[in-house]
C-alpha positions as CSV (number, residue, x, y, z in Angstrom):
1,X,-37.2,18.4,-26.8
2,X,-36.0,14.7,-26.8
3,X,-35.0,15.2,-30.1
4,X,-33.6,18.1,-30.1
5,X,-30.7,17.0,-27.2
6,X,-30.0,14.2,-29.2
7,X,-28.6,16.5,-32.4
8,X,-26.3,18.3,-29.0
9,X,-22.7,18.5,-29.9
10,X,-21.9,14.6,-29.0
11,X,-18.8,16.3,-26.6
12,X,-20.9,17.8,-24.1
13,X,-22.8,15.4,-23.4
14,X,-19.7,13.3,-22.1
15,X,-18.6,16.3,-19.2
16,X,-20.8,17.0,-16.2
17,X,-20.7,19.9,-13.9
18,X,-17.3,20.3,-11.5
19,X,-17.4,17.4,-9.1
20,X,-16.3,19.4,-6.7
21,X,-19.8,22.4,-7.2
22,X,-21.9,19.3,-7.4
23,X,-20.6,17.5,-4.1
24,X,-20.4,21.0,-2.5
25,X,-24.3,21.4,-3.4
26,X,-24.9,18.4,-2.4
27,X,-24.1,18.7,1.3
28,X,-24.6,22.4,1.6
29,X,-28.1,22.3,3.2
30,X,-27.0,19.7,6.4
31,X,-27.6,22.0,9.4
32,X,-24.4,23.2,11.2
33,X,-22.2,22.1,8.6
34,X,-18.3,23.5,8.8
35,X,-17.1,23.5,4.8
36,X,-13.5,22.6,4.1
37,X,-14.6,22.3,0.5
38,X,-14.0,25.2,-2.1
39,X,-10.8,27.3,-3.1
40,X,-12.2,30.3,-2.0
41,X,-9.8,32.5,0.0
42,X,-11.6,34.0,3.0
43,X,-9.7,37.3,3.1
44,X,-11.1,40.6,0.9
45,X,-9.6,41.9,-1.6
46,X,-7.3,44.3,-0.5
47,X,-8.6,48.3,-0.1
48,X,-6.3,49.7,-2.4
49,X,-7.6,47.1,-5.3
50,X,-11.4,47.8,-4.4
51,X,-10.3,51.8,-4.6
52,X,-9.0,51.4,-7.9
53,X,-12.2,49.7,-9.0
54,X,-14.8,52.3,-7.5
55,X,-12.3,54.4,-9.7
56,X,-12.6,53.0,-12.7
57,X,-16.7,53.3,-12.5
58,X,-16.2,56.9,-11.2
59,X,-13.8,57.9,-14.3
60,X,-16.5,56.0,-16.6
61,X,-14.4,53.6,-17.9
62,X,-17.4,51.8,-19.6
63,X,-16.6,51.6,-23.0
64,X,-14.4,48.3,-24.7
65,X,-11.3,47.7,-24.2
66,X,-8.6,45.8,-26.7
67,X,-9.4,42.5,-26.8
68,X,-5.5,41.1,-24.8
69,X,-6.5,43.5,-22.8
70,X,-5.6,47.0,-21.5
71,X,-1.6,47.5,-22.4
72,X,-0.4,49.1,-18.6
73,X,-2.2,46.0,-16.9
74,X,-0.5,43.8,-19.7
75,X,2.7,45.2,-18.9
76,X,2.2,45.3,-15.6
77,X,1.6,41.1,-15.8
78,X,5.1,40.5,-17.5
79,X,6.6,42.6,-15.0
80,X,5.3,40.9,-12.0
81,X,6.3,37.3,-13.7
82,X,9.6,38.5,-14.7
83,X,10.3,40.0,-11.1
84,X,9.0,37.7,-8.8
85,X,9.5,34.2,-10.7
86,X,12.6,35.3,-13.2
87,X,10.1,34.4,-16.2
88,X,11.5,35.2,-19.6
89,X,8.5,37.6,-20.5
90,X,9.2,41.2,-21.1
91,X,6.7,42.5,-24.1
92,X,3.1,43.3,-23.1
93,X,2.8,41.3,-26.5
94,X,3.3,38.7,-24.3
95,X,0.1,37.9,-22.3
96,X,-3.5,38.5,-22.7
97,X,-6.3,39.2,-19.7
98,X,-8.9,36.6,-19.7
99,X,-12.2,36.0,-17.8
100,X,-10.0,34.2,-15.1
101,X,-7.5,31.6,-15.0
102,X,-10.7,29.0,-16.2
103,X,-11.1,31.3,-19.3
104,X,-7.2,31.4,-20.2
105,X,-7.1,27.4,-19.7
106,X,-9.8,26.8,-22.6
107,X,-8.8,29.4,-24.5
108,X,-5.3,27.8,-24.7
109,X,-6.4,24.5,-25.2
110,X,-8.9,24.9,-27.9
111,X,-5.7,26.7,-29.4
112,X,-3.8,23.9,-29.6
113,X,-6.2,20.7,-29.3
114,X,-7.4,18.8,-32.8
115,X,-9.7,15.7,-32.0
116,X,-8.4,13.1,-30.9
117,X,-5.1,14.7,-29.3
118,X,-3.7,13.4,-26.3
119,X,-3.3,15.3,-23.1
120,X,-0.9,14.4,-20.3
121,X,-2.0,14.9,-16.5
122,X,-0.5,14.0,-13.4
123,X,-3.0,13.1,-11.8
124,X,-5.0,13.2,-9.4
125,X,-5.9,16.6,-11.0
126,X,-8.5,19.9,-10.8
127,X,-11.6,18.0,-12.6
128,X,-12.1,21.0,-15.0
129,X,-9.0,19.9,-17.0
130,X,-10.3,16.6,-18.6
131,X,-13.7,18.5,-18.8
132,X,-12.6,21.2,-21.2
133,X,-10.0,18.7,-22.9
134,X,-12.8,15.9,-23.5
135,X,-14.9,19.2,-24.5
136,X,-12.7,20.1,-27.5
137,X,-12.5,16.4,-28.5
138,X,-9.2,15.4,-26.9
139,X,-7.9,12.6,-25.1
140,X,-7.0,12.7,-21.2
141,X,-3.9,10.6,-20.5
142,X,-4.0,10.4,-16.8
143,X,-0.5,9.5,-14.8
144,X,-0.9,8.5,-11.6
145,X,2.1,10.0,-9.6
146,X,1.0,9.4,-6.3
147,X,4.2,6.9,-5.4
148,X,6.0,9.9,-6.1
149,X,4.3,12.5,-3.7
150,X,2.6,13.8,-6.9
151,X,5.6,15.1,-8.5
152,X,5.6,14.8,-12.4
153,X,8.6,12.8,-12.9
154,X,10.4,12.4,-16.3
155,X,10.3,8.7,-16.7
156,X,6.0,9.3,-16.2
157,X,6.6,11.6,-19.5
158,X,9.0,9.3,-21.3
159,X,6.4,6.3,-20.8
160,X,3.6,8.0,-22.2
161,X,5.8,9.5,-25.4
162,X,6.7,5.7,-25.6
163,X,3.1,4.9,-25.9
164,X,1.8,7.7,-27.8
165,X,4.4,9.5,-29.8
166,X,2.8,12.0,-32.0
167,X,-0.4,11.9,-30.6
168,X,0.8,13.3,-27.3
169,X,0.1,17.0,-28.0
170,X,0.0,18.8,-24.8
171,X,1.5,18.4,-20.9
172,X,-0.5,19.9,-18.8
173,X,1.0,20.6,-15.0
174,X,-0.2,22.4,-12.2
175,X,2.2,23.4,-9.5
176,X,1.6,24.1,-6.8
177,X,-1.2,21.6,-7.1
178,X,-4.8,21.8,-6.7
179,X,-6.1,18.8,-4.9
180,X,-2.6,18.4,-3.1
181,X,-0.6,21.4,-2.0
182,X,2.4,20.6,-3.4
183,X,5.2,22.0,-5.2
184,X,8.2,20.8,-7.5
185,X,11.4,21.6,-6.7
186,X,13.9,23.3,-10.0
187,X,15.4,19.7,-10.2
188,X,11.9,18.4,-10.9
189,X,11.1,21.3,-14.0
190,X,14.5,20.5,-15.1
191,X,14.3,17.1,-15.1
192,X,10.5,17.1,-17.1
193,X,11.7,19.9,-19.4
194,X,14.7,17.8,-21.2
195,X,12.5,14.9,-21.8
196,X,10.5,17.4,-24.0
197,X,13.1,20.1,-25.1
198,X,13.3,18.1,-28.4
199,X,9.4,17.2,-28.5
200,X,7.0,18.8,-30.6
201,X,4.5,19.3,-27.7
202,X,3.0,21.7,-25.9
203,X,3.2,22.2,-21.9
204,X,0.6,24.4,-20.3
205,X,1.7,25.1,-16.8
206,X,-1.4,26.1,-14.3
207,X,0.5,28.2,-11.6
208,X,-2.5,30.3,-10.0
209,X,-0.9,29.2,-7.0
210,X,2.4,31.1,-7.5
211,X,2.2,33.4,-4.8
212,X,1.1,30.8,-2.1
213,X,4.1,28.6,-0.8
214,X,5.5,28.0,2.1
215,X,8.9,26.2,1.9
216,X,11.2,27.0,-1.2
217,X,10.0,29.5,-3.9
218,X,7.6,29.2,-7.4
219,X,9.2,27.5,-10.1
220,X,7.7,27.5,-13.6
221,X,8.9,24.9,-16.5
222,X,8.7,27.8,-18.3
223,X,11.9,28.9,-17.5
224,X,13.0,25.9,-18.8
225,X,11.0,25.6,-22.2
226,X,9.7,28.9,-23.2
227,X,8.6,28.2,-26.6
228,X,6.4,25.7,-25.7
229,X,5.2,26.4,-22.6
230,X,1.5,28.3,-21.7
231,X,1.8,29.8,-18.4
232,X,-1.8,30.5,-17.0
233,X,-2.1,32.8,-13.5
234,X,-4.1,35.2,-12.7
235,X,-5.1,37.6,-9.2
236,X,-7.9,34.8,-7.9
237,X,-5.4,33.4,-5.3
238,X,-3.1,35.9,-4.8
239,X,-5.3,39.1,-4.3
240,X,-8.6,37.1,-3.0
241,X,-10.1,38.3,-6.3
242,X,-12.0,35.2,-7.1
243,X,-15.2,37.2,-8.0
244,X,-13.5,39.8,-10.1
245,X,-12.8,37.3,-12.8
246,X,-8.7,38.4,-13.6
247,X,-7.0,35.7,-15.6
248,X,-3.7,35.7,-17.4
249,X,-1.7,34.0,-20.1
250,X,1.4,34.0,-20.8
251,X,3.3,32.7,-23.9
252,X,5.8,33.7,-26.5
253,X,4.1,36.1,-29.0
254,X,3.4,34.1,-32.3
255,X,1.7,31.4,-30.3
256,X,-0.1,34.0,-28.1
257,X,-1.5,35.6,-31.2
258,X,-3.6,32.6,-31.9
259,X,-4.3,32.0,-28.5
260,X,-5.7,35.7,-28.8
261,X,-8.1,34.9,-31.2
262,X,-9.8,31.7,-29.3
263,X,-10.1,34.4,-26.7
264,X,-11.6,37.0,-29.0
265,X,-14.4,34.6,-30.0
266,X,-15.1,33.6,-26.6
267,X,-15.8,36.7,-24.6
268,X,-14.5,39.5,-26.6
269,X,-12.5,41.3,-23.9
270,X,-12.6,41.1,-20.1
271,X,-14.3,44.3,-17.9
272,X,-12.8,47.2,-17.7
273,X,-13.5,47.3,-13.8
274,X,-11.3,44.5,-13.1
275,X,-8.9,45.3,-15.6
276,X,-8.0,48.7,-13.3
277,X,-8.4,46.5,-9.8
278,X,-6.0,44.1,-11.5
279,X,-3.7,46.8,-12.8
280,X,-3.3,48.0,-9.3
281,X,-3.2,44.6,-7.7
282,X,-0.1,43.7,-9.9
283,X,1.7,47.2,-9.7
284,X,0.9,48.4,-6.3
285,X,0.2,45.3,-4.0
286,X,3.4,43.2,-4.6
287,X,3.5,41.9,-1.3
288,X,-0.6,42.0,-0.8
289,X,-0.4,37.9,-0.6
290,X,2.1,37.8,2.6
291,X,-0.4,38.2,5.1
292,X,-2.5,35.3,3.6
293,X,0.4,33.1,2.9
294,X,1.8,33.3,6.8
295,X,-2.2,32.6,8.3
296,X,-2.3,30.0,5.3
297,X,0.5,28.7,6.8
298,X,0.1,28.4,10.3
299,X,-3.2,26.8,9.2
300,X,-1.6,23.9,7.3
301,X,0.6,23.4,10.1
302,X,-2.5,23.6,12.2
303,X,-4.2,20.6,10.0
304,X,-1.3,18.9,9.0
305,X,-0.2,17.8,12.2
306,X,-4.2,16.7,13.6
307,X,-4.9,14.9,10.4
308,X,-1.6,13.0,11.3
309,X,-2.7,12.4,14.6
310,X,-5.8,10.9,13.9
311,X,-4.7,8.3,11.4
312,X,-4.5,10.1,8.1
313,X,-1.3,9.4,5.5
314,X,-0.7,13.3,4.4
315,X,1.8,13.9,2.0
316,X,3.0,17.6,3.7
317,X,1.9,20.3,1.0
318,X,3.7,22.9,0.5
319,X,1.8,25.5,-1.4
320,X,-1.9,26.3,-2.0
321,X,-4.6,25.8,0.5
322,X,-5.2,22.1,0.5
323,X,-4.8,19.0,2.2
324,X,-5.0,15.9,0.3
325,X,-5.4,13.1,2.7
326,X,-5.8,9.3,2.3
327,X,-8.6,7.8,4.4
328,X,-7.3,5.6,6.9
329,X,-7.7,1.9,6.1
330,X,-9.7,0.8,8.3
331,X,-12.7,2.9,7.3
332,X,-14.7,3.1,3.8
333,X,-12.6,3.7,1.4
334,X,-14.8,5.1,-1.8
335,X,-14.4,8.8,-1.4
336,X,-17.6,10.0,-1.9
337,X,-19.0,7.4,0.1
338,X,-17.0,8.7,3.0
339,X,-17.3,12.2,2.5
340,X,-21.4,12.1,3.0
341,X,-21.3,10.4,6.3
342,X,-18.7,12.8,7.3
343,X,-20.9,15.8,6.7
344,X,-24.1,13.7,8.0
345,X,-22.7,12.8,11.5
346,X,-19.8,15.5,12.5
347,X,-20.7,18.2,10.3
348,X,-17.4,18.7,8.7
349,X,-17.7,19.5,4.2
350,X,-14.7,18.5,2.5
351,X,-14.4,17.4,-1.5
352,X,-14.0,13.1,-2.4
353,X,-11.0,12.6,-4.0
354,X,-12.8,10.9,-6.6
355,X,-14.0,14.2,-7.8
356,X,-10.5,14.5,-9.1
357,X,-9.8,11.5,-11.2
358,X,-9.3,7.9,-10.5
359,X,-6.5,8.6,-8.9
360,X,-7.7,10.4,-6.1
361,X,-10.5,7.4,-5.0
362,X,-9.6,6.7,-0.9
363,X,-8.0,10.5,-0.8
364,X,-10.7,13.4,0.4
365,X,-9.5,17.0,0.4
366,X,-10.0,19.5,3.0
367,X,-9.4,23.2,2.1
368,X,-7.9,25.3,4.7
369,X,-9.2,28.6,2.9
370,X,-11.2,29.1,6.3
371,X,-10.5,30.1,9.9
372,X,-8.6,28.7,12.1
373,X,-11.4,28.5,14.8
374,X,-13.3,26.5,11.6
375,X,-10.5,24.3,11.1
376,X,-10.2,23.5,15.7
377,X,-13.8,22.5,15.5
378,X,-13.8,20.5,12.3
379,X,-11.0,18.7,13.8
380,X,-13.0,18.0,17.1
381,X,-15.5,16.9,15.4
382,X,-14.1,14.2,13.2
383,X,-11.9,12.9,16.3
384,X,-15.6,12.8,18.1
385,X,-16.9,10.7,14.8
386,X,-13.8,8.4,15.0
387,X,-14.6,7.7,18.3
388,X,-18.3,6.8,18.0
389,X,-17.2,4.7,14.6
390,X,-14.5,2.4,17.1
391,X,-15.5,3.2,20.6
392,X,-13.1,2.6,23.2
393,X,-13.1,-0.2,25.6
């Protein structure tokens, strides 16, 4: 067998599992332990959705669908992006259905990567990116933009097409941001998009988040760039679908036609059973993410202000479900270091920063996809573990 991993393709063996599964393993077992560690939304998926579903097995929809996937729900994607975000997509031509938004990511990167392409990333960034992109034989170029509150600034982009010119094939953003919660402005899109407007590269925007913000509205660089730009979504977030699997991708139609055959090759086409939840989560439940967004709101308030209190620097997020907080000086600084003696002594699971590239190290993330009772208690528990680490007196 010894032998046999050696001959492995030589790319895998340089990824490991998500940081963020493996750290979330890790501490799962400790006794008691309140976990502010995955993106999972802690609402159900709305009734009507799950109807439509039980519907879909009822009516015997069992057989394969088109590979892009069924043409209402594909129509019913452009419709909701155009609507809700102004997108410029208006052909079901326009987007496939994938086997989420983690499916649509590699499916549009093995589209466009060759060995030894480079990949921008603001980082720090969801770990899964430089997986997949080291996975296909590219090159991660990571950009630290935390002096800028982790907005993608244009002089980040002109530096690195300084540096790399032609090798730079692909910018890849993801607002609002997973580990940070925040959002770019239209002035920030703008800004990024006319440094590449003239660039033969690529820019896959990650905006799975779309539907969770809490001050301004979404804004895609898509607008902005639409022949070059890869929008991925999907119904994870917005719907609480995460176990359904509904990805989508966007992109003018000649591009999408290749990115259809990656897809085609990978899983052939996505269930029908989500397909028809998805198809009724896009036409019929327009506004099914408001009542999450307001509780995901109060609960970033919530957090915001008793990280603050207790010593954390927090830039405010603004989207998404995350906090991404730097760990007060005076205590350890390497993430992962700090984020087992958190769950060991006050019982409170939340992700190392360094489990999002070296830009995150001395930053953990706390999710706030949980209760707000969950989030009171984790809070009293880490001001109780701050005492007993600098007792009074």
């Amino acid at each position: 067998m010894k032998n046999l991993l050696n001959r492995l393709n030589h790319n895998v063996t340089k990824i490991t599992e998500s940081p963020i599964r493996i750290f979330d393993q890790k501490i799962s077992d400790i006794p008691g332990l309140i976990k502010l560690t995955l993106g999972e939304p802690d609402f159900h998926t709305p009734d009507h959705v799950k109807m439509a579903g039980i519907k879909a097995i009822t009516d015997n929809h069992s057989r394969y669908a088109p590979t892009p996937g069924f043409p209402e729900l594909r129509q019913a994607a452009v419709d909701f992006v155009r609507e809700r975000y102004d997108l410029n997509f208006t052909s079901l031509n326009e987007t496939i259905v994938t086997v989420g938004a983690s499916e649509a990511l590699f499916a549009s990167l093995q589209t466009i990567i060759n060995p030894g392409d480079k990949v921008l990333i603001p980082a720090p960034y969801f770990g899964l990116y430089r997986s997949m992109i080291t996975l296909l034989g590219g090159e991660v170029v990571e950009v630290d933009v935390a002096e800028s509150d982790f907005i993608l600034k244009p002089e980040h982009v002109q530096e690195v097409l300084d540096t790399h010119g032609d090798d730079l094939k692909a910018v890849l953003v993801n607002y609002p941001m997973n580990p940070t919660g925040i959002n770019w402005s239209e002035e920030d899109a703008k800004a990024v998009a006319l440094v590449l407007e003239d660039k033969e590269v690529f820019v896959i925007s990650d905006e799975v988040y779309s539907e969770l913000i809490y001050e301004g509205h979404h804004v895609s660089i898509s607008k902005y760039l639409p022949e070059q730009t890869i929008v991925i979504n999907g119904v994870s977030k917005s719907h609480a679908m995460t176990g359904w699997r509904v990805g989508l991708v966007f992109a003018q139609e000649p591009l999408l036609q290749e990115i259809n055959k990656v897809h085609q090759q990978l899983v052939t086409t996505i269930n029908n059973v989500s397909q028809y939840a998805a198809l009724a989560a896009l036409k019929h439940g327009q506004e099914d993410a408001e009542p999450m967004r307001k509780a995901y709101q109060e609960r970033r308030d919530y957090l915001y202000q008793a990280l603050t209190e207790l010593g954390f620097d927090v830039v405010k997020p603004t989207g998404a479900f995350y906090i991404f907080a730097k760990i007060p000086a005076h205590l350890p600084q390497v993430s992962e270091d700090f984020g087992l003696d958190l769950a060991t002594h006050a019982k409170v699971g939340i992700i190392p920063g360094s489990g999002f590239g070296q830009a995150g190290e001395g930053f953990i993330r706390f999710s706030y996809a949980s209760s707000m009772e969950d989030l009171q208690e984790a809070i009293r528990r880490i001001s109780e573990y701050f005492d007993r680490l600098s007792p009074k007196g």
